[in-house]
N, C-alpha and C positions, 0 to 999 in steps of 0.2 A: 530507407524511407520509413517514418513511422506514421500511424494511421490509428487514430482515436477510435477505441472501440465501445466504450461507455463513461460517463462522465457522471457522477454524485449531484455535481450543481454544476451551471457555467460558469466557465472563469474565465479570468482576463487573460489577453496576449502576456502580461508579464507571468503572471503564473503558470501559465501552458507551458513559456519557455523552462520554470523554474521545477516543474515536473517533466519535461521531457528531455531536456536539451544541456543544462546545469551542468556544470565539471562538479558541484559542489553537492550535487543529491547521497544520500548515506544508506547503503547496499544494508538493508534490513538485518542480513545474515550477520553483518558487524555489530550490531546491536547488542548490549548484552540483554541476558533474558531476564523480566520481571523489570526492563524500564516501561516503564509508560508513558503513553504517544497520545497528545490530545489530535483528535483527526478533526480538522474544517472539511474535509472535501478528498474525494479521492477519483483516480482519471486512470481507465484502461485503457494501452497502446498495445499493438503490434508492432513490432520494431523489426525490419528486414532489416538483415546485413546486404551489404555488395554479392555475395555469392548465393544470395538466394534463402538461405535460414532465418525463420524468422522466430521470434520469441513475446511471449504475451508478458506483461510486464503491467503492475498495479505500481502507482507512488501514492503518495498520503502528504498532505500538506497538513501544517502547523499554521495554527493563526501567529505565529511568528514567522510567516515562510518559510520552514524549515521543513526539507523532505524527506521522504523514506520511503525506498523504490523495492521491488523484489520480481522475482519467473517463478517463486512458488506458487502451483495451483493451488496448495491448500492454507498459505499463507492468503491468496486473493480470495477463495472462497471463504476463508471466515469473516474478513473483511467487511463483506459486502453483504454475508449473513447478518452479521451485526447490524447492519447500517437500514437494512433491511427491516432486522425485528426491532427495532428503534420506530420504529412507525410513524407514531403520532407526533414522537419526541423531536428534538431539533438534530436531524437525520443527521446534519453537516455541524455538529460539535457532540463527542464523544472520546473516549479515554480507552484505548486498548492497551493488552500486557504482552511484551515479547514474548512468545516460549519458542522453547526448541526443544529438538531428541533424536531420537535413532529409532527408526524403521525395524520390523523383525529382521527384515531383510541386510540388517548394517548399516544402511544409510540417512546420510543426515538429514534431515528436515527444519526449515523454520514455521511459527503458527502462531496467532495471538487470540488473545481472548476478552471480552469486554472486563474495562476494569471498573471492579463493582465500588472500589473502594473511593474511586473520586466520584459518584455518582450522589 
């Protein structure tokens, strides 16, 4: 079962479907690093499995439909900081940059950052 936990703007049933439901959405982590993603709009779920596990999960919609989902907390917190400290500006169109890295700990991470260059 998934269950909308914050949403940027409202979007249509077809959009809902095409953030949540989509065979066709593109796991952030595939991404290479330093593309950048104009964002329209972005929609947080909780997604239960069948056995009970559930996982918190941001997508990013493209005013070409085109999505890009991820379970990094710190991929969605920067996200949302952005969209955030955008304020005044037009919150639901904005340009973020793939990054990634490794952890001290060894582990990998995804993370984006506003891209200043199309702005």
């Amino acid at each position: 079962m998934q269950t909308i936990k914050e949403m940027s703007r409202e979007f249509t049933p077809v959009e809902k479907y095409l953030m949540m439901k989509s065979p066709a959405i593109t796991s952030i982590k595939d991404v290479p690093d330093g593309t950048s993603i104009e964002v329209n709009g972005y929609l947080v779920f909780e997604d239960e499995k069948d056995d009970g596990d559930a996982s918190t999960i941001i997508s990013i919609i493209t005013p070409t439909r085109e999505v890009f989902s991820a379970q990094s907390k710190t991929f969605r917190d920067s996200v949302i900081d952005i969209a955030e400290l955008m304020g005044d500006e037009d919150v639901t169109r904005f340009f973020i940059k793939k990054t990634s890295g490794t952890t001290k700990a060894g582990r990998p991470y995804v993370n984006c950052i506003l891209d200043v260059d199309k702005l």
